[in-house]
Backbone atoms as SQL, in Angstrom:
CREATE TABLE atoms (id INTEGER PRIMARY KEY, chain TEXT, resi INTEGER, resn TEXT, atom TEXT, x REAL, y REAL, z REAL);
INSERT INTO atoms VALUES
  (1, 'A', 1, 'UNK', 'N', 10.143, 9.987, 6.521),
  (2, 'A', 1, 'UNK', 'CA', 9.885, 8.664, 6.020),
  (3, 'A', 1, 'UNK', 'C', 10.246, 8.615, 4.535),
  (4, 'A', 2, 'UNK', 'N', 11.066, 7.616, 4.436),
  (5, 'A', 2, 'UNK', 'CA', 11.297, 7.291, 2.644),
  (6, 'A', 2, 'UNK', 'C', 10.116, 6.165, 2.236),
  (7, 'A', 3, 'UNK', 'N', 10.022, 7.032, 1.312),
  (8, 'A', 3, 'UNK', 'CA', 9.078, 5.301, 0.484),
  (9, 'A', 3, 'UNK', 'C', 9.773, 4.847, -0.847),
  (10, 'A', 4, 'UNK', 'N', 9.875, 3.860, -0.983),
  (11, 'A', 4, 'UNK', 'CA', 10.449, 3.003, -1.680),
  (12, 'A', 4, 'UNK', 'C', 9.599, 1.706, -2.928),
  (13, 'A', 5, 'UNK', 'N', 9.693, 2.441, -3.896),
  (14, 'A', 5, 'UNK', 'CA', 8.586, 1.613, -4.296),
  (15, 'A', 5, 'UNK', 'C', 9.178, 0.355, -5.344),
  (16, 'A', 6, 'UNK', 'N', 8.639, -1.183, -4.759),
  (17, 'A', 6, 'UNK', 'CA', 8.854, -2.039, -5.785),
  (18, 'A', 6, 'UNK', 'C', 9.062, -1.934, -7.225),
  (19, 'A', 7, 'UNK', 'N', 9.375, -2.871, -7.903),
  (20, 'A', 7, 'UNK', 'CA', 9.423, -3.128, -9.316),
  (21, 'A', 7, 'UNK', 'C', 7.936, -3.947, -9.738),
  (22, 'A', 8, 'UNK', 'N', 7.496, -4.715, -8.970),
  (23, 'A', 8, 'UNK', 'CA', 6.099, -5.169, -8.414),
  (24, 'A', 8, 'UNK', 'C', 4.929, -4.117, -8.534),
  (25, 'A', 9, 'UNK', 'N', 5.233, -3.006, -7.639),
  (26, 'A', 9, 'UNK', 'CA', 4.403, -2.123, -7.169),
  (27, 'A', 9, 'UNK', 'C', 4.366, -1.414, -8.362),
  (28, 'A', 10, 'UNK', 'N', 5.339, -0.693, -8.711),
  (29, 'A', 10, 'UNK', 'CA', 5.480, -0.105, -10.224),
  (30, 'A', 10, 'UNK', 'C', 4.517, -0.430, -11.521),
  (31, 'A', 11, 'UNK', 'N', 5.017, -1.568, -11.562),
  (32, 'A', 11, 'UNK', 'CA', 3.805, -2.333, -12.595),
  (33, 'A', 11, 'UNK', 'C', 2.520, -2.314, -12.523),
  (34, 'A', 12, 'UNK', 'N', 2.491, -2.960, -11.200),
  (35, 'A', 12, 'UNK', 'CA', 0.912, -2.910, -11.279),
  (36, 'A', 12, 'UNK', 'C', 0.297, -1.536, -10.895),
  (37, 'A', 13, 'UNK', 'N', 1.218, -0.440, -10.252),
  (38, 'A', 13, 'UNK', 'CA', 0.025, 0.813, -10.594),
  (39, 'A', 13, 'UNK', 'C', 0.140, 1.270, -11.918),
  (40, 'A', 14, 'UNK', 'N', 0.653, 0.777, -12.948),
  (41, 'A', 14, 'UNK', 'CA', 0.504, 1.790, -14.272),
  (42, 'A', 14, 'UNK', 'C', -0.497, 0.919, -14.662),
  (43, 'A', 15, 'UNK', 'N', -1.121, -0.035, -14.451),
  (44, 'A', 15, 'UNK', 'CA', -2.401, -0.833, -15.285),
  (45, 'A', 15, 'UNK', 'C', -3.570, -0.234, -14.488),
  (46, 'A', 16, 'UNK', 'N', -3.391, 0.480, -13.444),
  (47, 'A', 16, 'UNK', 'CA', -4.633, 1.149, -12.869),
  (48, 'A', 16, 'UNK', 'C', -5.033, 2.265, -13.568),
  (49, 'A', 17, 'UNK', 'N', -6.296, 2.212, -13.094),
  (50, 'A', 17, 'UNK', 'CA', -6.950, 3.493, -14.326),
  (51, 'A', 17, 'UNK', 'C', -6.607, 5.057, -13.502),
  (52, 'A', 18, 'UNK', 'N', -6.722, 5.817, -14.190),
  (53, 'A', 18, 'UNK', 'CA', -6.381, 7.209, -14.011),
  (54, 'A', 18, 'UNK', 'C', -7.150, 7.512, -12.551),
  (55, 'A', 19, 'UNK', 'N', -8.414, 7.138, -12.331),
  (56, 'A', 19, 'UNK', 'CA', -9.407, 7.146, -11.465),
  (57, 'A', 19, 'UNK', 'C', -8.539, 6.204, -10.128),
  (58, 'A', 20, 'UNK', 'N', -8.210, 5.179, -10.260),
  (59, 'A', 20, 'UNK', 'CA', -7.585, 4.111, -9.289),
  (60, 'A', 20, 'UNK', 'C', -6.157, 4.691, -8.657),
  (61, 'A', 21, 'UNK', 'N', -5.640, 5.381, -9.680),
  (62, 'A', 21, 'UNK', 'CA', -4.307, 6.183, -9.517),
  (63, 'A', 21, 'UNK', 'C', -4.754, 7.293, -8.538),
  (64, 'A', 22, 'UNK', 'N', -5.523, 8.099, -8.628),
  (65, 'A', 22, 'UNK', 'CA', -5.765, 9.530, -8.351),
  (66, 'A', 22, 'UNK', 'C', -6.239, 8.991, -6.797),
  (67, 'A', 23, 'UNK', 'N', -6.553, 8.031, -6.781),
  (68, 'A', 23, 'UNK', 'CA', -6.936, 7.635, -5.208),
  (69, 'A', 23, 'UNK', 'C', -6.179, 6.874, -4.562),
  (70, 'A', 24, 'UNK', 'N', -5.450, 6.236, -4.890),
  (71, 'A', 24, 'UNK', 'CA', -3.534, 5.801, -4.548),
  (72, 'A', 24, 'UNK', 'C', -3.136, 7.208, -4.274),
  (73, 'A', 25, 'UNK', 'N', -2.611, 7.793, -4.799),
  (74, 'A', 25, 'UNK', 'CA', -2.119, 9.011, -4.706),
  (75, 'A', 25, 'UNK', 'C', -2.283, 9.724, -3.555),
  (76, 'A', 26, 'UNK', 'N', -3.647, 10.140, -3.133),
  (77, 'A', 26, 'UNK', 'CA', -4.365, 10.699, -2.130),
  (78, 'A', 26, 'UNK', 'C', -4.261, 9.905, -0.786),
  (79, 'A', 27, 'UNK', 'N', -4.456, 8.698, -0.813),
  (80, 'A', 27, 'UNK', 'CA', -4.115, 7.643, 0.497),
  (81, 'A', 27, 'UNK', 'C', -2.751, 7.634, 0.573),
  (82, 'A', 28, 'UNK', 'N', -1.631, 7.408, -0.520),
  (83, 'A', 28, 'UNK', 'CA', -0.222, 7.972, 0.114),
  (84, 'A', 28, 'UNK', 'C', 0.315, 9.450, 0.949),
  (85, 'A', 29, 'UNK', 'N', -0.572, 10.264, 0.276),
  (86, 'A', 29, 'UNK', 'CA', -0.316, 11.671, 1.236),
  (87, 'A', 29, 'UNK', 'C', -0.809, 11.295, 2.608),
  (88, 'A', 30, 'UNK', 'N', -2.163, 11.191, 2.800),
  (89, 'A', 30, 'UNK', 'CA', -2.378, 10.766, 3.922),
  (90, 'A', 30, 'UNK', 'C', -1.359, 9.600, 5.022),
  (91, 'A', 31, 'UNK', 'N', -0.708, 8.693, 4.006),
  (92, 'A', 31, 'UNK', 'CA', 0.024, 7.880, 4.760),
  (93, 'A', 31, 'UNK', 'C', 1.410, 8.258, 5.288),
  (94, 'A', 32, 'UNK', 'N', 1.529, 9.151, 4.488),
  (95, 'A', 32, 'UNK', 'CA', 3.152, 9.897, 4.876),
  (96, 'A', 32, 'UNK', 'C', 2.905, 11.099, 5.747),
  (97, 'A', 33, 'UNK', 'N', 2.009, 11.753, 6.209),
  (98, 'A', 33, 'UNK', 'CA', 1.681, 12.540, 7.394),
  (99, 'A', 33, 'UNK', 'C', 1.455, 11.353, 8.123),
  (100, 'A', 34, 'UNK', 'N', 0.354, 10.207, 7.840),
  (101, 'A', 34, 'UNK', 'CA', 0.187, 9.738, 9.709),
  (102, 'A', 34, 'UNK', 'C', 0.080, 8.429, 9.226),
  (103, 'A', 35, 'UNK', 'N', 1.046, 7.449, 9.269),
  (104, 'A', 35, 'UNK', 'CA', 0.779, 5.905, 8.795),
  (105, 'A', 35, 'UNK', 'C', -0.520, 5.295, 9.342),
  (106, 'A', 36, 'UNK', 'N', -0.741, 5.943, 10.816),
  (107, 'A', 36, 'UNK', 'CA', -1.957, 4.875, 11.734),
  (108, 'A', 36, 'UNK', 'C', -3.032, 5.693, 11.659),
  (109, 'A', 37, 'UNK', 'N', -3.909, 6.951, 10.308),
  (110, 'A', 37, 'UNK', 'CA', -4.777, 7.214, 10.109),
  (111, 'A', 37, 'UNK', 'C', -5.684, 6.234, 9.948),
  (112, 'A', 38, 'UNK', 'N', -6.630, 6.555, 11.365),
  (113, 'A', 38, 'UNK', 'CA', -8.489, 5.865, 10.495),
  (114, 'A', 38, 'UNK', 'C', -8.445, 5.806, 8.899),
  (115, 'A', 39, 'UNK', 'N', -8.328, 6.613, 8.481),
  (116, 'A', 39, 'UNK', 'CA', -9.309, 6.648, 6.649),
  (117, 'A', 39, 'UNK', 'C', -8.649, 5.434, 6.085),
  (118, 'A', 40, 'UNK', 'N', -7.287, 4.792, 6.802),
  (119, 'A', 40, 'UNK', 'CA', -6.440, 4.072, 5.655),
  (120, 'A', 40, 'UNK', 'C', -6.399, 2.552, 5.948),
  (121, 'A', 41, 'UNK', 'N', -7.426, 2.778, 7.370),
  (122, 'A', 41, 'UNK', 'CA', -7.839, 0.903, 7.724),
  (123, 'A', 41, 'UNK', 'C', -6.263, 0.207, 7.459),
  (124, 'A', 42, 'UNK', 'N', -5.472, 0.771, 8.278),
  (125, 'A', 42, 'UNK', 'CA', -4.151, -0.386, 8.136),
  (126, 'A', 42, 'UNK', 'C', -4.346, -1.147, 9.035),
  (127, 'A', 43, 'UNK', 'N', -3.668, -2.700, 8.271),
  (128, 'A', 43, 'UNK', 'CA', -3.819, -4.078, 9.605),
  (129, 'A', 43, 'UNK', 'C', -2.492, -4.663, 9.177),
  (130, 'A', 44, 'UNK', 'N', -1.837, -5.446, 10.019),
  (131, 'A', 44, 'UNK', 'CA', -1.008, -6.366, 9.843),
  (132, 'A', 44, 'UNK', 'C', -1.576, -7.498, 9.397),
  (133, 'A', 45, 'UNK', 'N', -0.746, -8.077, 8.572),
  (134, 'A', 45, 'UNK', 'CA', -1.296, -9.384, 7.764),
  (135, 'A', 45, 'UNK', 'C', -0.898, -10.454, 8.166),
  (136, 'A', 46, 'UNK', 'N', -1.441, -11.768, 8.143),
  (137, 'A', 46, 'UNK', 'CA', -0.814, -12.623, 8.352),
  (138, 'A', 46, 'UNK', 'C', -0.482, -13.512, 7.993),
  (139, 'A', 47, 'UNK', 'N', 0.079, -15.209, 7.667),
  (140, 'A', 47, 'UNK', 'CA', 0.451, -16.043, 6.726),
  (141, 'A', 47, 'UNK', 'C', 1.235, -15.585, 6.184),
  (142, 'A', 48, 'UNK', 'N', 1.733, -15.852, 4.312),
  (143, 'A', 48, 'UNK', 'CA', 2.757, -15.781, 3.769),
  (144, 'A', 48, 'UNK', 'C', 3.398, -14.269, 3.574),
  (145, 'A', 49, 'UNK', 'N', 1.878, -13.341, 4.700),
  (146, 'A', 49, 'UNK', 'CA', 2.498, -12.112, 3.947),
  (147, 'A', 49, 'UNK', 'C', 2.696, -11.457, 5.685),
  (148, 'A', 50, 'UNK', 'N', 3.140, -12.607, 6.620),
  (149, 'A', 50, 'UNK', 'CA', 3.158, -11.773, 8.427),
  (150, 'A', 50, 'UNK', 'C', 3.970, -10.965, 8.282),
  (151, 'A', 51, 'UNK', 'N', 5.142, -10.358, 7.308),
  (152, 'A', 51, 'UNK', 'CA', 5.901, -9.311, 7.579),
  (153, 'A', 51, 'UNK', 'C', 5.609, -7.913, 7.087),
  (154, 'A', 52, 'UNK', 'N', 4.007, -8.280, 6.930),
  (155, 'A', 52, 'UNK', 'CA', 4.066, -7.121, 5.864),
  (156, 'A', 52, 'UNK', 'C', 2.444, -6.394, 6.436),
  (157, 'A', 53, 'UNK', 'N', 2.564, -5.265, 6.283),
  (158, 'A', 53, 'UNK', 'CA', 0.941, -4.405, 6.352),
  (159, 'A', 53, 'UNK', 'C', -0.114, -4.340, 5.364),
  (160, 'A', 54, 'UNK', 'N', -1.240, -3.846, 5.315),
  (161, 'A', 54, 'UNK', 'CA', -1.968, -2.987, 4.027),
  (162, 'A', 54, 'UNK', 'C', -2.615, -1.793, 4.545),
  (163, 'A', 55, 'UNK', 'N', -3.116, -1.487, 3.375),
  (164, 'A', 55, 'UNK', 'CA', -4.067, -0.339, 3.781),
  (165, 'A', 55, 'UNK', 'C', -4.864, -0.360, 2.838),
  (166, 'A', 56, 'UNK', 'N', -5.852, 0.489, 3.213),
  (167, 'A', 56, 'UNK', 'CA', -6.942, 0.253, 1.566),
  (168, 'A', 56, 'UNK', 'C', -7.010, 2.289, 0.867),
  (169, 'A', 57, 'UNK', 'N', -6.641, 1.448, -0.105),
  (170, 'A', 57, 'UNK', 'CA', -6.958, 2.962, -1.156),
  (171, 'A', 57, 'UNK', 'C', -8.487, 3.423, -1.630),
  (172, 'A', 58, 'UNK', 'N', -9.494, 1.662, -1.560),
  (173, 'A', 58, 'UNK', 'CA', -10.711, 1.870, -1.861),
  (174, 'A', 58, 'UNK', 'C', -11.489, 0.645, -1.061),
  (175, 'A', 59, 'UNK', 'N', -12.605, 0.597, -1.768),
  (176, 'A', 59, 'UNK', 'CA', -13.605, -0.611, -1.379),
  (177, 'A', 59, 'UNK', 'C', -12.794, -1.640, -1.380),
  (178, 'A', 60, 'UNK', 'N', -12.144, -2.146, -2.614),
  (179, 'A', 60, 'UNK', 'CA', -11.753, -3.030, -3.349),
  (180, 'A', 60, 'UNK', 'C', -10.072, -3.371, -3.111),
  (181, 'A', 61, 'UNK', 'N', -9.451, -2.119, -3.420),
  (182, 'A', 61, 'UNK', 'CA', -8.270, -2.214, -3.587),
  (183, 'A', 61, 'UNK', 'C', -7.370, -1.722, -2.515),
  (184, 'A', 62, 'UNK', 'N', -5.914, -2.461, -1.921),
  (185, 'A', 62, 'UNK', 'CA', -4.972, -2.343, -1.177),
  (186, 'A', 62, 'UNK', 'C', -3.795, -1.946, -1.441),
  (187, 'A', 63, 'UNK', 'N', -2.475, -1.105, -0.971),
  (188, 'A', 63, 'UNK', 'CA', -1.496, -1.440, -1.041),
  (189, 'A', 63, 'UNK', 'C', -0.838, -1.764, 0.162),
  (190, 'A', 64, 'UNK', 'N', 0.034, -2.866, -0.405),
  (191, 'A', 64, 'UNK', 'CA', 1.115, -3.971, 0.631),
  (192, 'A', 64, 'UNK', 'C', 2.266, -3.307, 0.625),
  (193, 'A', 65, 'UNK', 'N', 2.463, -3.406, 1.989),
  (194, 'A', 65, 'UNK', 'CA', 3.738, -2.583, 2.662),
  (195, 'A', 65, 'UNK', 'C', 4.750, -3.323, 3.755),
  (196, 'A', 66, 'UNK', 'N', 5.611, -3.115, 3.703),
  (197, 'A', 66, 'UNK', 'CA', 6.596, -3.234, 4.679),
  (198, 'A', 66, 'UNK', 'C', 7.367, -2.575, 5.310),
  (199, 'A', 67, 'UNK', 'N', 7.464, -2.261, 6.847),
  (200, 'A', 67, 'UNK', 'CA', 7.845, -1.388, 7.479),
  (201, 'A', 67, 'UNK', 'C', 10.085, -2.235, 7.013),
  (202, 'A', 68, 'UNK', 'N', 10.854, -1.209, 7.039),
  (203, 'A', 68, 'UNK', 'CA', 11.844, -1.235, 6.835),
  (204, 'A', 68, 'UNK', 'C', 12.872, -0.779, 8.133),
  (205, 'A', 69, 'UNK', 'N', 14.074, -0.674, 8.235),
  (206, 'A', 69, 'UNK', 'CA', 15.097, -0.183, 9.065),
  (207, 'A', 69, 'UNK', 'C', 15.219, 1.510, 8.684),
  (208, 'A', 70, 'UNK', 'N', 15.477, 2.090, 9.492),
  (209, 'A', 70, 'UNK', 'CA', 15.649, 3.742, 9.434),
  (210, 'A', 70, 'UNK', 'C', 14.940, 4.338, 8.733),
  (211, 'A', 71, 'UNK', 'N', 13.585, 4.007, 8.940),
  (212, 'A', 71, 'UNK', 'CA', 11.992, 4.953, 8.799),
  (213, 'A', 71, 'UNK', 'C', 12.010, 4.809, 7.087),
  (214, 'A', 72, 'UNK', 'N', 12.565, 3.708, 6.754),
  (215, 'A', 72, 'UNK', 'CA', 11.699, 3.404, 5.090),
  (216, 'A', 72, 'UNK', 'C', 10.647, 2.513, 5.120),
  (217, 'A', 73, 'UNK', 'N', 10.021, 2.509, 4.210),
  (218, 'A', 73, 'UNK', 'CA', 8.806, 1.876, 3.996),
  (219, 'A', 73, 'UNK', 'C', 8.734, 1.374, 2.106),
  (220, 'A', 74, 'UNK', 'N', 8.629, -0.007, 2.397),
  (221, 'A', 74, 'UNK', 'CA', 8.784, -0.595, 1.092),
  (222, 'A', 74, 'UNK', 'C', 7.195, -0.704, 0.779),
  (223, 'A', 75, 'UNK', 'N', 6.889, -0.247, -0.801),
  (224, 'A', 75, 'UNK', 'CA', 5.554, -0.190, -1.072),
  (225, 'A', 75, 'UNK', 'C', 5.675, -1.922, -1.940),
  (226, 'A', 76, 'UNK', 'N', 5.400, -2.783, -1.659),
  (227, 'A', 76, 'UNK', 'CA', 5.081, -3.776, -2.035),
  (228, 'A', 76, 'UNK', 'C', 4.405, -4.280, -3.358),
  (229, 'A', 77, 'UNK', 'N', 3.448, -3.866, -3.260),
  (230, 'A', 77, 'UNK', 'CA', 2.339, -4.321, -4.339),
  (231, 'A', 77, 'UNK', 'C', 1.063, -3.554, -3.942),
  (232, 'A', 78, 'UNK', 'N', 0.225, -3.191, -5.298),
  (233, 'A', 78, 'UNK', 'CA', -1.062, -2.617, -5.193),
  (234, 'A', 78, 'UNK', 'C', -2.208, -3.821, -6.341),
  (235, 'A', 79, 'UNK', 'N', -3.511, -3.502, -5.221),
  (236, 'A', 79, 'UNK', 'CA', -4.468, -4.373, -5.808),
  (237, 'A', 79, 'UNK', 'C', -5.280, -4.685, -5.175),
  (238, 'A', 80, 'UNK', 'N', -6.484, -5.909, -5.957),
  (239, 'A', 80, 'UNK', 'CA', -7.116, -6.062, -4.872),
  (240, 'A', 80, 'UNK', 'C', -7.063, -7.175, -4.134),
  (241, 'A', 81, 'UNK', 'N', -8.579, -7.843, -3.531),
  (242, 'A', 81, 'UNK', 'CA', -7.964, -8.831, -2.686),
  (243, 'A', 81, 'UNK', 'C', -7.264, -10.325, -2.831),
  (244, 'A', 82, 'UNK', 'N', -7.498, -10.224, -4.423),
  (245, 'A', 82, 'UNK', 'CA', -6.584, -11.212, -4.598),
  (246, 'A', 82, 'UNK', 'C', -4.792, -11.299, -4.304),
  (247, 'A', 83, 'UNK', 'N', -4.615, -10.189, -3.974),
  (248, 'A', 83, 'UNK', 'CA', -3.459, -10.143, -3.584),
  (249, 'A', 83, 'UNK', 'C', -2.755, -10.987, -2.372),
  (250, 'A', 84, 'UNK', 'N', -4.009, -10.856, -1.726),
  (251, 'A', 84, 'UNK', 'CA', -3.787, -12.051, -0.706),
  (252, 'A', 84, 'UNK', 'C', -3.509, -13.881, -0.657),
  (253, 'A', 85, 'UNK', 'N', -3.885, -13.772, -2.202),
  (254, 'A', 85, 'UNK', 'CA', -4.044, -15.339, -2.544),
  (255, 'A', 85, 'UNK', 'C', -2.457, -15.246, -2.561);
């Protein structure tokens, strides 16, 4: 699996704190051994964002994904649930 990370996604994880990072980090390992792990509560979304997945890194916070052509995976955006707005 390639991951591919936004210009979006980029940004907004460097405003996360060292603490918010270190647990991004840890839910991507997990996601690149097994995308449909329990721990990572992935759902398909729906409305403006039906093409796209999440998962949660915490209580609070998600990253938005999109499954791609020939096993890439576009990392979207990280945050919380306002992301959905």
């Amino acid at each position: 699996m390639q991951i591919i990370y936004t210009t979006e996604f980029s940004r907004r994880f460097k405003k996360f704190s060292k603490e918010a990072k270190l647990q991004a980090v840890e839910k991507e390992k997990i996601f690149r051994k097994n995308p449909h792990d329990s721990k990572l509560k992935l759902n398909k979304l729906s409305g403006k964002l039906k093409d796209c997945w999440a998962f949660s890194i915490s209580y609070s916070d998600r990253i938005i994904i999109e499954f791609g052509d020939n096993d890439i995976v576009y990392f979207q955006t990280i945050g919380d649930h306002d992301l959905y707005k």
